[in-house]
C-alpha positions in Angstrom: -76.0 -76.9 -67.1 -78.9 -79.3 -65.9 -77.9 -81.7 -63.1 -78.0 -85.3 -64.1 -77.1 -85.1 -67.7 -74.3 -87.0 -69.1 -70.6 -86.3 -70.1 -68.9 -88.2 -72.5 -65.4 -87.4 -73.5 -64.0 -88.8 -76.4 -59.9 -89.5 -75.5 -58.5 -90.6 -72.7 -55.3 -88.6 -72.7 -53.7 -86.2 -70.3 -56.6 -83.8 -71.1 -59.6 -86.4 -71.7 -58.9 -87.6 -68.4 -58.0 -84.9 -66.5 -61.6 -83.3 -67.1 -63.1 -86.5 -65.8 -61.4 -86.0 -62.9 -62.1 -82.4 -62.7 -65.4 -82.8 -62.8 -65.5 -85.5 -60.0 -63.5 -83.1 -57.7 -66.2 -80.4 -58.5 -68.9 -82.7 -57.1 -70.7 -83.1 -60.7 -73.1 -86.1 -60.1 -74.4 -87.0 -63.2 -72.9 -89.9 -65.3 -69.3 -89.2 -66.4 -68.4 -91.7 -69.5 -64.3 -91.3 -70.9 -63.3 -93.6 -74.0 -59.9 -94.3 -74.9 -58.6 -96.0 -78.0 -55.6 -97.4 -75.7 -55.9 -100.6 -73.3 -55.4 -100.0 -69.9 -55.3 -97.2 -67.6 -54.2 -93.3 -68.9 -51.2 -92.7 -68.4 -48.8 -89.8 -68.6 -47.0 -89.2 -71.9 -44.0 -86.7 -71.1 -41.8 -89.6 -69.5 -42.1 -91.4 -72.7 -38.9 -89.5 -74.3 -37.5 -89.3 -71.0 -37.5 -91.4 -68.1 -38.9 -94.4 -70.5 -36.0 -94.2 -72.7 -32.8 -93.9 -70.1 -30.8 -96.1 -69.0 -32.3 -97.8 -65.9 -35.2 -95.3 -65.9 -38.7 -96.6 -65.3 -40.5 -97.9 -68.0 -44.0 -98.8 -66.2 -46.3 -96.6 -66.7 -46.8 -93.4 -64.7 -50.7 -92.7 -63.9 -52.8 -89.7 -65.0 -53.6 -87.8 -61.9 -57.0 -88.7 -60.8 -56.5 -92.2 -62.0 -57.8 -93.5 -58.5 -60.8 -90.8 -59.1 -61.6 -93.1 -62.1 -61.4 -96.1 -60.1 -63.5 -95.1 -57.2 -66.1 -92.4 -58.2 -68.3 -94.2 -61.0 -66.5 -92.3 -64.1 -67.5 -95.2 -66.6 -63.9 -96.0 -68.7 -64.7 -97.9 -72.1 -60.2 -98.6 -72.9 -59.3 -99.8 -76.3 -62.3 -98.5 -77.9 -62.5 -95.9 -80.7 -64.8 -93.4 -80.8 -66.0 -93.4 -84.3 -68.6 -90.9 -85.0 -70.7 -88.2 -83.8 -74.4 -88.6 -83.8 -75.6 -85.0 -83.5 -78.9 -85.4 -84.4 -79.2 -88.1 -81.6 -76.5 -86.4 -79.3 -74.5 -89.8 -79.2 -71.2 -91.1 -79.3 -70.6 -93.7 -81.7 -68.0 -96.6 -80.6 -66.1 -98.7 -82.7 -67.6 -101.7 -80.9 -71.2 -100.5 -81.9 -71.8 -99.1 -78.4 -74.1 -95.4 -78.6 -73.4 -93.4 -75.5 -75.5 -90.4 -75.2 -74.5 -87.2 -74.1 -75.9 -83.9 -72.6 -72.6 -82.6 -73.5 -69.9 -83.5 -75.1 -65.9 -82.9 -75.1 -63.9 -83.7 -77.7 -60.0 -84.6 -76.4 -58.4 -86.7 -79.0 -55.2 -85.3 -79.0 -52.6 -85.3 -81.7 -50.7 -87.6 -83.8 -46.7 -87.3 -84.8 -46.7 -86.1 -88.2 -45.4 -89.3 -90.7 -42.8 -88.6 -92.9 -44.1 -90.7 -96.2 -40.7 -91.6 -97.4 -40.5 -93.5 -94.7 -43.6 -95.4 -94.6 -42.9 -99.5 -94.8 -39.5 -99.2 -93.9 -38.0 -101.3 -91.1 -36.0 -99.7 -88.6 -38.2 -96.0 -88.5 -39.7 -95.2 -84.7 -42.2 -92.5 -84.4 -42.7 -91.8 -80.5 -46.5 -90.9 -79.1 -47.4 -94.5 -77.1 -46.3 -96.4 -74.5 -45.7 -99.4 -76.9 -43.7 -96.6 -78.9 -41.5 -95.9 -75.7 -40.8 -99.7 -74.9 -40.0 -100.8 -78.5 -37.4 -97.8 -79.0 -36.0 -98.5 -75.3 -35.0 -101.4 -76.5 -33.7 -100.4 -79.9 -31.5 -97.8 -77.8 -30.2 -100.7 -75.6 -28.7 -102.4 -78.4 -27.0 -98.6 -79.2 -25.2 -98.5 -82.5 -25.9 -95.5 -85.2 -29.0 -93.3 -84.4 -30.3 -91.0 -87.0 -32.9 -88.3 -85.4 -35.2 -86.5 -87.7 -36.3 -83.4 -86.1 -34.4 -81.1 -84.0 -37.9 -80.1 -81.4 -38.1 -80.9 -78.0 -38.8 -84.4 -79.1 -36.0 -85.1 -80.8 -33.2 -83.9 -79.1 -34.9 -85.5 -75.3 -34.6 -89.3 -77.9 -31.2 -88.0 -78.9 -30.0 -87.3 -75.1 -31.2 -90.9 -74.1 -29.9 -92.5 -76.7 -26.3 -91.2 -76.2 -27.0 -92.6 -72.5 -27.6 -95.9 -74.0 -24.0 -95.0 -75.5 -25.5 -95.5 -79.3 -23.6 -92.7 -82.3 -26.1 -90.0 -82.5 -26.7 -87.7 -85.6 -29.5 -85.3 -85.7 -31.0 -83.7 -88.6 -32.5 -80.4 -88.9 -34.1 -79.1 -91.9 -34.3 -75.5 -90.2 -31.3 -73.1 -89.9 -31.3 -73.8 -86.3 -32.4 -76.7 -83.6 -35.8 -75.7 -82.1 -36.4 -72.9 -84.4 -40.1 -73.3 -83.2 -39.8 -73.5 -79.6 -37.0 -71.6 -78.3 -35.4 -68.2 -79.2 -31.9 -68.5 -81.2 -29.3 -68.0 -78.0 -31.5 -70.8 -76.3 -30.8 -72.8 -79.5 -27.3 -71.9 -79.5 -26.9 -73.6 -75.9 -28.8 -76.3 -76.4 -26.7 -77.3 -79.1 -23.6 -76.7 -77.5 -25.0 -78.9 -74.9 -25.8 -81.5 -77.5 -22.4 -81.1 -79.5 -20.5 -81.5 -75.9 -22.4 -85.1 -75.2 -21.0 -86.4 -78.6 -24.2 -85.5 -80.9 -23.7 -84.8 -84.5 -26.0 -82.0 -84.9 -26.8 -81.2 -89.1 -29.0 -77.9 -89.5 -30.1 -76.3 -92.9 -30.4 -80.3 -94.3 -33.1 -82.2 -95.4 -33.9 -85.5 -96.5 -34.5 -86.5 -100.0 -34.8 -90.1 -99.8 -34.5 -93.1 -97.1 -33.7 -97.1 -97.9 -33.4 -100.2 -96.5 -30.2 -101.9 -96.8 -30.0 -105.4 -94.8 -30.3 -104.2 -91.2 -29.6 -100.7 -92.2 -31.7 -97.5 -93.4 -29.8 -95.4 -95.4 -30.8 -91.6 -95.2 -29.6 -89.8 -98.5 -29.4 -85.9 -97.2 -30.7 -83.0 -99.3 -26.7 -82.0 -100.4 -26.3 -85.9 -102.1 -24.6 -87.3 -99.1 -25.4 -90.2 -97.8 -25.4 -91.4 -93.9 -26.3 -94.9 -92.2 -28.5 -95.5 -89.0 -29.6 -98.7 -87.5 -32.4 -97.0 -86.6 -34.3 -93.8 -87.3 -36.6 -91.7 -84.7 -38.8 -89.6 -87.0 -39.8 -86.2 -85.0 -41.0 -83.7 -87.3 -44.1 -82.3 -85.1 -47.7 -82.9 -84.6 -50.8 -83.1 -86.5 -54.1 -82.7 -84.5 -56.6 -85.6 -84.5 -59.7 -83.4 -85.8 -61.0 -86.6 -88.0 -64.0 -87.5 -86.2 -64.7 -83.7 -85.7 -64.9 -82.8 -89.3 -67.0 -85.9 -90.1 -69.5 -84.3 -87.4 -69.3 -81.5 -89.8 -67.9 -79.0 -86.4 -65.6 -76.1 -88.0 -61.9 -76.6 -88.5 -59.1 -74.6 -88.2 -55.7 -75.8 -87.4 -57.4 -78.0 -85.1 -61.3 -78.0 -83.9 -62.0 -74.9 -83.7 -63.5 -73.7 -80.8 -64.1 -70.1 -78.6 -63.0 -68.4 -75.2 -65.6 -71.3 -73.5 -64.1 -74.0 -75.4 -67.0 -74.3 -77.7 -67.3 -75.9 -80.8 -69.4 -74.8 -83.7 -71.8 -76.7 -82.3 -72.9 -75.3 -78.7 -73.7 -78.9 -77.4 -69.6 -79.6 -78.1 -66.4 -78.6 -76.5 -63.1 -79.4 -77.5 -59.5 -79.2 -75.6 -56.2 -79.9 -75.8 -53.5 -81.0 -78.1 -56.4 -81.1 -80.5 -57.9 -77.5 -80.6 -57.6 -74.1 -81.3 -58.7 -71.5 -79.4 -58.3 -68.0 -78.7 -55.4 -67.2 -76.3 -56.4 -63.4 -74.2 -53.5 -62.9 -73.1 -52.3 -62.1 -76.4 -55.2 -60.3 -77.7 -57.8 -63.5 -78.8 -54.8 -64.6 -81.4 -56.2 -68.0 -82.5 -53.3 -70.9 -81.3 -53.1 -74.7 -80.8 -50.6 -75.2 -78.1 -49.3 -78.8 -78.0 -48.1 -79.3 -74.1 -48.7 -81.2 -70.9 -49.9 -77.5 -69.5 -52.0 -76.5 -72.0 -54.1 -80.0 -71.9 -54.3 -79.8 -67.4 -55.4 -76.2 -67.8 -58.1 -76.7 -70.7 -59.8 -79.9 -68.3 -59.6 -77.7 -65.9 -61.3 -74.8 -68.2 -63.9 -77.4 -69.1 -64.9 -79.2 -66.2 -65.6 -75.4 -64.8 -67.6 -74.5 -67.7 -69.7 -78.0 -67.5 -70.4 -77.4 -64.0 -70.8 -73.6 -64.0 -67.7 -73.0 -61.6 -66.0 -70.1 -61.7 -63.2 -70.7 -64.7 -59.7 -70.4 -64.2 -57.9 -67.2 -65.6 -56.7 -66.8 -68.6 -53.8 -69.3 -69.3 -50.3 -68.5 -70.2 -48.1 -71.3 -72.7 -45.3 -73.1 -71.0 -43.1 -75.5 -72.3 -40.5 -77.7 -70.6 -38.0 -80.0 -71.7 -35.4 -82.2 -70.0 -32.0 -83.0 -71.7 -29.1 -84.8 -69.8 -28.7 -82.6 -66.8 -30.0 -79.5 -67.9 -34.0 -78.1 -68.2 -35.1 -76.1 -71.0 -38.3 -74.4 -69.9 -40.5 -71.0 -71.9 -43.5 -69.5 -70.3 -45.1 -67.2 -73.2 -44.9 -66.7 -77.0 -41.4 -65.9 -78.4 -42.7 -64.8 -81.9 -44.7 -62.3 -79.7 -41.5 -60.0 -78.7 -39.5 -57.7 -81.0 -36.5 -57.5 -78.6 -34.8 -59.0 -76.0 -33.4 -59.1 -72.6 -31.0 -61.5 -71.0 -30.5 -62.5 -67.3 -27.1 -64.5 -66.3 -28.1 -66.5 -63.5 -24.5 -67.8 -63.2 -23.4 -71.7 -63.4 -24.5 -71.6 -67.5 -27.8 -70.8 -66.6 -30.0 -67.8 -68.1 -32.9 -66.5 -68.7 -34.2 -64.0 -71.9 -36.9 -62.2 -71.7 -39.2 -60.9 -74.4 -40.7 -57.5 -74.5 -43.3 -56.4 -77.4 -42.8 -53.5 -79.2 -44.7 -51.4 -76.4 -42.2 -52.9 -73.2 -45.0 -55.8 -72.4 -43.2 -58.7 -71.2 -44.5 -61.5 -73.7 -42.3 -64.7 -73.3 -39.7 -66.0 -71.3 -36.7 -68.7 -72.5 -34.6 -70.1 -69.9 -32.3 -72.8 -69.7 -29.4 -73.9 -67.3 -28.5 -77.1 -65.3 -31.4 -78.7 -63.1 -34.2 -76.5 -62.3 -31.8 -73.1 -62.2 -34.4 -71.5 -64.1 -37.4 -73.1 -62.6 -38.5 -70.0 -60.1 -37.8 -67.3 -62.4 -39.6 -68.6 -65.3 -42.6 -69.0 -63.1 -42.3 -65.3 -61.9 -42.0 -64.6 -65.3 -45.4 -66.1 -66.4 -47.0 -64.6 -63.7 -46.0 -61.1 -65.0 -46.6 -62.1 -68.7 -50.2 -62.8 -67.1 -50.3 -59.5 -66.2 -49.6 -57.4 -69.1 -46.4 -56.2 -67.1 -44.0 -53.4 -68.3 -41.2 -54.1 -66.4 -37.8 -52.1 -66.9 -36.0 -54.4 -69.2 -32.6 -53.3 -67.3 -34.4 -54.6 -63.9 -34.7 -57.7 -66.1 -31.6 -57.8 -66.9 -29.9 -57.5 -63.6 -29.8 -60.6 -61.5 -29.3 -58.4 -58.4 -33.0 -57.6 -59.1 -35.3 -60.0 -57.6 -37.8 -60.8 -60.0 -40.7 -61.0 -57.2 -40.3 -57.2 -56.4 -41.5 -56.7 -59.8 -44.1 -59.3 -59.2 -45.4 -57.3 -55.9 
């Protein structure tokens, strides 16, 4: 790419930002510009059903890395300002205040939005959780405890569910699957999770839907898909993602369950990259299948990806998913696909901690599912990823045995 010509990025998010400040520590000198629709500085979102919500946790803020980049190294940062169209004739960046910024490239990191629930819609009382302003309101809904009612049994849910037991409030979580994190997670990890949940006091309701929601005084009624009826004095609604491709398809750039975009992170239109929450791209390790991966990894590793490509650095390689969720004292992390693996393999690393591990139909180790009490898991799920990175074959009874050190079969 010619020297000098400017980046904009459209989102200020984990991703948005992190490429800005990928591209300052690769020494690119031409203008960088980032727009965010939110005031202030980016900030990290993870913490938000976490530390945010607990008891005593912090609820400032935690800084994007590279926020100090921003501050010190000329990135231009337009906050609280939408971008509102693509000008691809013109190669411009339309704002919502009427400002054009015109780019030599440019990368497309809007992110995703929580999927709403339209029964729901106008009722007091229903918290979705993506923002900062989301976080502090429901802290202080949680403070007040009382009945909870989660909708959504995904990593979201059940970290709001785990603080809002800490805050001491009647929790009841409802899952329209057959089983909590039936996208996530493989079933034994769901099986301990909810163990985990049902031992903390959580009323945990799988295989149920809901078929209608009400305000009554102070209340909001949930009416469940068997006719019975439960009350909350407040509801968390998570039932997943939808990726923010608006301003893309009005720029007429191909869609498929998110922008659309190639190994380079190109969009249909060459001048256009996309990453993130908000695109979907072709994942090598698992033969070009076409995924949207909605993680804090997944967004660091695509700036990454992206600044490379703008500045013609050598890229990173290929990436491989991982997933990580905190709940009370225990950490649920996966490296890998689980829908990838036709059987299974479990490691007991003792103390209620263990680890299964996927293998495809040829012995490839695919995915990895651990979960146990602090970071028990941590070490060998990263050993893990490095092998599912590799296209390793590993025995599955060396993977089984924890008197097998998982960094011989790295080496």
């Amino acid at each position: 790419m010619e020297v000098g010509l400017p980046i904009v990025i459209a989102g200020a998010g984990e991703c948005g930002t992190s490429v800005a400040a990928e591209l300052v520590r690769g020494g690119y000198a031409g203008p960088i510009h980032l727009v965010g629709e939110e005031a202030g500085h980016p900030y990290e979102r993870p913490p938000l059903s976490k530390a945010h919500l607990e008891p005593g946790g912090k609820a400032a803020p935690v800084p994007i890395d590279g926020q100090g980049l921003l501050q010190t190294s000329g990135v231009s940062h337009y906050p609280g300002l939408k971008a509102e169209a693509v000008d691809r004739d013109r190669a411009e960046l339309i704002l919502s205040n009427g400002l054009r910024l015109a780019y030599g490239r440019l990368v497309l990191a809007t992110g995703a939005s929580p999927r709403r629930l339209p029964m729901a819609e106008g009722l007091a009382g229903v918290h979705y959780l993506r923002s900062l302003a989301d976080a502090a309101a429901l802290r202080v809904t949680l403070a007040r405890g009382g009945d909870v009612a989660v909708i959504g049994a995904g990593f979201i849910g059940l970290e709001v569910a785990a603080a809002a037991r800490a805050h001491g409030c009647a929790v009841t979580v409802i899952e329209a699957s057959d089983r909590i994190l039936a996208r996530g997670a493989d079933p034994d990890i769901s099986v301990a999770v909810a163990s985990l949940h049902r031992a903390q006091g959580v009323t945990l309701l799988v295989s149920t839907g809901i078929s209608a929601l009400r305000n009554e005084g102070a209340h909001v009624v949930l009416t469940l898909s068997d006719g019975r009826e439960t009350r909350a004095d407040a509801v968390i609604v998570g039932i997943g993602a939808v990726p923010n491709t608006a301003l893309a398809a009005a720029a007429g750039l191909a869609i498929d369950n998110g922008i659309a975009v190639d190994e380079a992170l190109s969009t249909s239109d060459p001048q256009i990259f996309a990453a993130g929450d908000c695109c979907s791209f072709p994942l090598a390790v698992y033969g070009n299948r076409r995924v949207r991966l909605e993680s804090w990894r997944n967004a660091r590793d695509q700036a990454a990806q992206a600044a490379a490509i703008l500045t013609c650095a050598s890229p990173a390689p290929p990436l491989v998913p991982w997933f990580w969720s905190d709940q009370y004292d225990h950490t649920l992390q996966v490296a890998g696909l689980v829908d990838e693996g036709k059987t299974h393999v479990c490691r007991d690393l003792g103390k209620g901690a263990f680890i299964n591990f996927h293998l495809s139909a040829e012995g490839v180790l695919v995915a990895a599912c651990g979960f146990g009490p602090g970071q028990a898991v941590a070490r060998d799920i990263r050993l893990a990823e490095m092998l599912i990175a590799r296209r390793a074959t590993p025995e599955p009874d060396a993977l089984a045995s924890a008197g097998v050190k998982l960094k011989t079969l790295v080496t």
